[in-house]
C-alpha positions as CSV (number, residue, x, y, z in Angstrom):
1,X,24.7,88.8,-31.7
2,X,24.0,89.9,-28.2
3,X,26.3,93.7,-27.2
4,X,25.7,94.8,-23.4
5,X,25.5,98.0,-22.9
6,X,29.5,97.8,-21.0
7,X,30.4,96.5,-25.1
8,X,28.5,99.4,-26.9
9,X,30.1,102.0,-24.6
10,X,33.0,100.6,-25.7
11,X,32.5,100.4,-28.7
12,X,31.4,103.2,-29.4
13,X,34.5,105.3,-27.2
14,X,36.8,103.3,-29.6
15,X,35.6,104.6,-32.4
16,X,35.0,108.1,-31.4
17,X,39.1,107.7,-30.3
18,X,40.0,106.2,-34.4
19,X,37.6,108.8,-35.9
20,X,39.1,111.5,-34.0
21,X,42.8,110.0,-34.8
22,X,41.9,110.6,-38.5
23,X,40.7,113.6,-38.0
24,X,43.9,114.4,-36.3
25,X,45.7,113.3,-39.5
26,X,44.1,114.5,-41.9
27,X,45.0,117.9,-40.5
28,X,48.7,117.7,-40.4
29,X,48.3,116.5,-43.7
30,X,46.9,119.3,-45.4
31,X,48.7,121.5,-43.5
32,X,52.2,119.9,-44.7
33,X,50.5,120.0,-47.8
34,X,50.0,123.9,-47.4
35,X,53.7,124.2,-46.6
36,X,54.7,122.9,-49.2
37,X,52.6,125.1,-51.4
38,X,53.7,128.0,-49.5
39,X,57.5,127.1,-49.8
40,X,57.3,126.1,-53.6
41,X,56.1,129.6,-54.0
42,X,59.2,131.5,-51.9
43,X,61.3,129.6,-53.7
44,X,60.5,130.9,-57.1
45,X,59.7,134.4,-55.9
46,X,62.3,135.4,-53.4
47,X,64.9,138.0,-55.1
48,X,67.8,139.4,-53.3
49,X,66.7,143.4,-52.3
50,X,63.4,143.0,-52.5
51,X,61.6,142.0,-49.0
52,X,58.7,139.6,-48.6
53,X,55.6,141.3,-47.7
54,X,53.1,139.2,-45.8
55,X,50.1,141.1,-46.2
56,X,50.8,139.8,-50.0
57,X,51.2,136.5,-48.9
58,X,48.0,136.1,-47.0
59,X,46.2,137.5,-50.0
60,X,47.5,134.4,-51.5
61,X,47.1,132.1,-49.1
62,X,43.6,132.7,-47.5
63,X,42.7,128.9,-46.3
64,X,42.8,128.1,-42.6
65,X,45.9,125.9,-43.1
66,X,47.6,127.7,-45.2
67,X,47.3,131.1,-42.7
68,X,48.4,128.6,-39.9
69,X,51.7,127.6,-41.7
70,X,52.1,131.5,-42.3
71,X,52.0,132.3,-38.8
72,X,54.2,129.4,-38.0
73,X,56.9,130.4,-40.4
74,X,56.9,134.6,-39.5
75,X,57.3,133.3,-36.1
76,X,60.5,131.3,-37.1
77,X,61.6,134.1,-39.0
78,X,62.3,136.1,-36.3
79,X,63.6,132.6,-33.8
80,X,66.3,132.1,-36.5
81,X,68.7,135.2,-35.6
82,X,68.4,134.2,-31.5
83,X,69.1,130.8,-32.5
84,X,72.1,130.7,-34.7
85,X,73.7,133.5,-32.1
86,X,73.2,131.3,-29.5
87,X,74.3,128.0,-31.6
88,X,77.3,129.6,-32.4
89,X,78.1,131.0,-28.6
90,X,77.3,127.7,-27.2
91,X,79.7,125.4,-29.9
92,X,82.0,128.2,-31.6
93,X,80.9,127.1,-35.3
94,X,77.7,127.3,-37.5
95,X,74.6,125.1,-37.0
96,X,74.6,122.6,-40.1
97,X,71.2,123.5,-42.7
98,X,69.8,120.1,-41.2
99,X,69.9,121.0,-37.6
100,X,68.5,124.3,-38.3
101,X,65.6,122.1,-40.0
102,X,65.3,119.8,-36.6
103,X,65.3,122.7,-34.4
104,X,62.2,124.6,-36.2
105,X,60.3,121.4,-37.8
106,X,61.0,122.7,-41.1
107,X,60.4,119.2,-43.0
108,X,60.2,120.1,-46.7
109,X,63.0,120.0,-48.8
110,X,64.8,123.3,-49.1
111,X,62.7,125.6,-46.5
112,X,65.7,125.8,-44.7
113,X,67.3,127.5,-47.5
114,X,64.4,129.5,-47.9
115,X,63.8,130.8,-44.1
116,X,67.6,132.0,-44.3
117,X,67.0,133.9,-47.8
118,X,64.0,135.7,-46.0
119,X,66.5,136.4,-43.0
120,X,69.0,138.0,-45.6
121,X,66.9,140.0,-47.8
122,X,65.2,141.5,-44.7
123,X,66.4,145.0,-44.2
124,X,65.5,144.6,-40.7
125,X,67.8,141.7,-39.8
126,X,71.8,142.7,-39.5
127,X,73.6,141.0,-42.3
128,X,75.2,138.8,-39.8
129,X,75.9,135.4,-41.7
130,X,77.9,134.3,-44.3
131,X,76.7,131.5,-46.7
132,X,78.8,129.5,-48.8
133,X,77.4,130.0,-52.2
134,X,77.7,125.9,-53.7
135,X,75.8,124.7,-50.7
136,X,74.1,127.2,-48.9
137,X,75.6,125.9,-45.6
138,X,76.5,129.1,-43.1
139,X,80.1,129.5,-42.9
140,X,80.5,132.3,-40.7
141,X,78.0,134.5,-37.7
142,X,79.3,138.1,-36.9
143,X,78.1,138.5,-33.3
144,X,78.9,141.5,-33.2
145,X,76.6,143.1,-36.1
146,X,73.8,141.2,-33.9
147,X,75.0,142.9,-30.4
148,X,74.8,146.3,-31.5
149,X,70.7,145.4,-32.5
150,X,68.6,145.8,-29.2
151,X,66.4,143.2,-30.2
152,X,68.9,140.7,-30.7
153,X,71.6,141.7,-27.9
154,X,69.9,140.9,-24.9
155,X,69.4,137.1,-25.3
156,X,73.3,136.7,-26.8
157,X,74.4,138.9,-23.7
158,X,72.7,135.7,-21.6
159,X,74.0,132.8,-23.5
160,X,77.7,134.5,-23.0
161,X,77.3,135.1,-19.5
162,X,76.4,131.3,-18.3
163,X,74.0,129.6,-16.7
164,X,76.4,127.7,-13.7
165,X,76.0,129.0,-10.4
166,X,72.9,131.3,-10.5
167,X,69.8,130.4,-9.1
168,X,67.5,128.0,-10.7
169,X,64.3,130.4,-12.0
170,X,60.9,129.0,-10.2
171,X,58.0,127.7,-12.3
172,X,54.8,125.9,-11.8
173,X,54.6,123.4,-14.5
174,X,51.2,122.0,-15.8
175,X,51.8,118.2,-16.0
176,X,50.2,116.8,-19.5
177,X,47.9,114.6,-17.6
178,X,46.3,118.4,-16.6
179,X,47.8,118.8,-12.7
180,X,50.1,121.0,-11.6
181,X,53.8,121.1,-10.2
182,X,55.5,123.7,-8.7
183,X,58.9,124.3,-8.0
184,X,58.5,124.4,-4.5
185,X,57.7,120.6,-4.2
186,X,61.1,120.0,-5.7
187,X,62.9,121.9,-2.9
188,X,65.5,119.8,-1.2
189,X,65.8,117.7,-4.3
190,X,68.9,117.3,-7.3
191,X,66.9,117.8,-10.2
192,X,67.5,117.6,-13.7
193,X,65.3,120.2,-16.1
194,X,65.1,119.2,-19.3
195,X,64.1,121.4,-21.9
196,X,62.7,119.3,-25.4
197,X,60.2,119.2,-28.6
198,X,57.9,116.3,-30.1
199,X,60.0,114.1,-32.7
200,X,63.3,116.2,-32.0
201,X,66.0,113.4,-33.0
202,X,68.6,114.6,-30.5
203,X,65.8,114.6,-27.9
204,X,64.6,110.8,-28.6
205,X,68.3,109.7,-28.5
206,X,68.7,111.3,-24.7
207,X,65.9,110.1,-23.5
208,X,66.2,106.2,-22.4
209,X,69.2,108.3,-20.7
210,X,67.1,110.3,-19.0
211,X,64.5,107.2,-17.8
212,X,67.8,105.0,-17.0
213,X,69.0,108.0,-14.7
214,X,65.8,108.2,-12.9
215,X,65.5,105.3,-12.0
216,X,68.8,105.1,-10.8
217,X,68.9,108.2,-8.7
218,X,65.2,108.6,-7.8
219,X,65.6,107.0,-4.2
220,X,68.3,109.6,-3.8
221,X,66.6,112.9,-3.9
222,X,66.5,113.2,-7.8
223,X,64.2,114.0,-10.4
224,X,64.3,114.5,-14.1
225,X,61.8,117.7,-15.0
226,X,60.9,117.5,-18.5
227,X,59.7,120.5,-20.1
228,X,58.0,120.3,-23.5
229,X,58.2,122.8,-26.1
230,X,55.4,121.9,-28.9
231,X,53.1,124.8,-28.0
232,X,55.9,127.5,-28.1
233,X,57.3,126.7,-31.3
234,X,53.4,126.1,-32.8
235,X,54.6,122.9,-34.1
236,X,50.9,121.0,-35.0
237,X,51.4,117.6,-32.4
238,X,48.2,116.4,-31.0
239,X,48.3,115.3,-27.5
240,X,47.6,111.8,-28.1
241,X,51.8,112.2,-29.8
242,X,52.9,113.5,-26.3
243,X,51.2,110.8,-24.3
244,X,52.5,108.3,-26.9
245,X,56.2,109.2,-26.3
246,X,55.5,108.4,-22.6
247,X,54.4,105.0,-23.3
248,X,56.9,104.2,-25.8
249,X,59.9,105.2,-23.7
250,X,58.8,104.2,-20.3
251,X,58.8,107.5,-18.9
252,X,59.3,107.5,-15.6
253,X,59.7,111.3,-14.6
254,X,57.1,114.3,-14.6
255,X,56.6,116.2,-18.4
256,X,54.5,119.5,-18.5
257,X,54.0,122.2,-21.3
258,X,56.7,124.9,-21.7
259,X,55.2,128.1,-21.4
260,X,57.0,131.0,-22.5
261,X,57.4,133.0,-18.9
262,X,59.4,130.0,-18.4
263,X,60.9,130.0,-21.6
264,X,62.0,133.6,-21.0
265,X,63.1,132.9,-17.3
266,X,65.7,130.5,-18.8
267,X,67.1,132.9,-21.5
268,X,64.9,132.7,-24.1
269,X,65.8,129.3,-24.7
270,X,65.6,128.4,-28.6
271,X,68.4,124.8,-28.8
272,X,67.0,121.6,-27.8
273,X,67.4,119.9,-25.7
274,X,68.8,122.0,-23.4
275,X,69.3,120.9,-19.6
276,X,69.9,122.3,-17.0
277,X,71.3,120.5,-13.7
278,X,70.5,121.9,-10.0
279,X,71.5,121.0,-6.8
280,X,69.5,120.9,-3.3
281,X,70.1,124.5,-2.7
282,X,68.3,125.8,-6.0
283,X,71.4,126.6,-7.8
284,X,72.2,125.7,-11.2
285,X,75.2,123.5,-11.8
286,X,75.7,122.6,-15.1
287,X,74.1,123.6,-18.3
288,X,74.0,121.1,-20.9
289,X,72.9,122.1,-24.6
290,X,72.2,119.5,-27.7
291,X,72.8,115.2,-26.8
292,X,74.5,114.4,-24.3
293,X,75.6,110.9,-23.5
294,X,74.4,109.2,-20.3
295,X,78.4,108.9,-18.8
296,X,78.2,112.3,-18.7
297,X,75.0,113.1,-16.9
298,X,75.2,110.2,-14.7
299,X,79.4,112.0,-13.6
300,X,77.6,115.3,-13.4
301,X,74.4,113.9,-11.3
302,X,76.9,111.6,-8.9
303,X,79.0,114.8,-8.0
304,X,76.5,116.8,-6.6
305,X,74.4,114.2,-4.9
């Protein structure tokens, strides 16, 4: 059989692309494979009064991987106060332990459980949830024992104050296909900033919103701005997952990495997705947190165009 050299190259791309797929996958594997190692082992070791003491755990857990899912899971540590004060400003009750697990990635069965046993045995946290002890589910969040810490205050003093009718914070945005945008190409338009993560479920259900919306409005001065948060919550998606979710929904607005000036800029933002609507002039005129149906964006958008 006769290959040019047009089929070779071809070839030969293809199969660089599968072999580095696998590659790809075989990573995530072993390091949801380390997670659950790593989890297996809080579970039987964590006792109330006595804190956990990572330089012990990374004498344990020594492999790439495993120090990866480590990192990952300190840095949630320390999300999980801002994000149930926030939760609880934003919708006046508890998150339930499953959205907790969407919000942070946390897949294996019980890490929820265990990245809220870390948060109460930690001297260093406020005791400022209440669990109830058949489920686990949280029951209650004292604000107020979160306030008076200086670490935690500042971001709960922004989710109380509100979003509607400041100005819109400025950002350049690097696009995934590697260009930039920056905010002041967008002047003079309604846009729609949408803040989301890989695989998010509340995230996948707005999005054909989102596409529908854009394509409705985009003749009008209007653009969706979607802002993706993989890298800041060091959850393990390749690119090749980004540029799939693209494809599969048709998008049809500009999607850039998250970085976390911008992440700051917008409160520290830790629910998703979050979405934030501004008008012509820059200023920001309704703040939308969690799924929102497309009736209500599309009344929101119409009034302001």
């Amino acid at each position: 059989m006769f290959f040019s050299v047009k089929n070779w190259t071809s070839m030969t791309l293809a199969l660089a692309f599968f072999l580095g797929m696998l590659f790809i996958v075989s990573g995530q594997q072993h390091e949801r494979a380390a997670e659950k190692k790593i989890v297996r082992y809080l579970q039987n070791n964590l006792k109330p009064g006595k804190p956990l003491l990572v330089t012990e755990l990374h004498q344990m857990f020594s492999l790439p991987e495993e120090r990866k899912v480590l990192s990952r899971l300190y840095n949630i540590f320390f999300k999980i106060p801002n994000f149930l004060a926030q939760y609880y400003v934003i919708h006046n009750q508890p998150p339930k332990l499953h959205q907790i697990a969407e919000q942070f990635d946390l897949t294996i069965p019980g890490e929820v459980d265990v990245i809220l046993k870390i948060v109460e045995y930690d001297s260093r946290v406020p005791r400022f949830i209440t669990r109830d002890p058949v489920n686990g589910e949280i029951i209650n969040i004292d604000l107020e024992k979160i306030r008076a810490d200086a670490r935690f205050n500042k971001i709960i003093e922004r989710s109380i104050a509100g979003w509607e009718g400041k100005q819109a914070p400025g950002f350049v945005l690097q696009l995934l296909d590697g260009t930039d945008l920056k905010l002041t190409q967008l002047e003079g338009k309604v846009r729609l900033v949408y803040f989301w993560f890989s695989n998010c479920p509340p995230c996948m259900k707005i999005t054909p919103h989102l596409v529908s919306l854009q394509k409705r409005f985009m003749a009008q001065n209007f653009s969706v701005i979607g802002l993706n948060a993989d890298r800041i919550l060091e959850l393990s998606y390749p690119e090749s997952e980004r540029l799939s979710y693209l494809e599969k929904y048709k998008i049809n607005f500009p999607i850039g990495h998250l970085t976390g000036k911008v992440q700051e800029a917008y409160g520290g933002i830790q629910l998703f997705p979050s979405l934030f609507l501004v008008d012509k002039k820059g200023i920001i005129r309704r703040h939308f947190v969690n799924y929102q149906d497309e009736a209500t964006l599309l009344k929101a958008i119409s009034e302001i165009l």
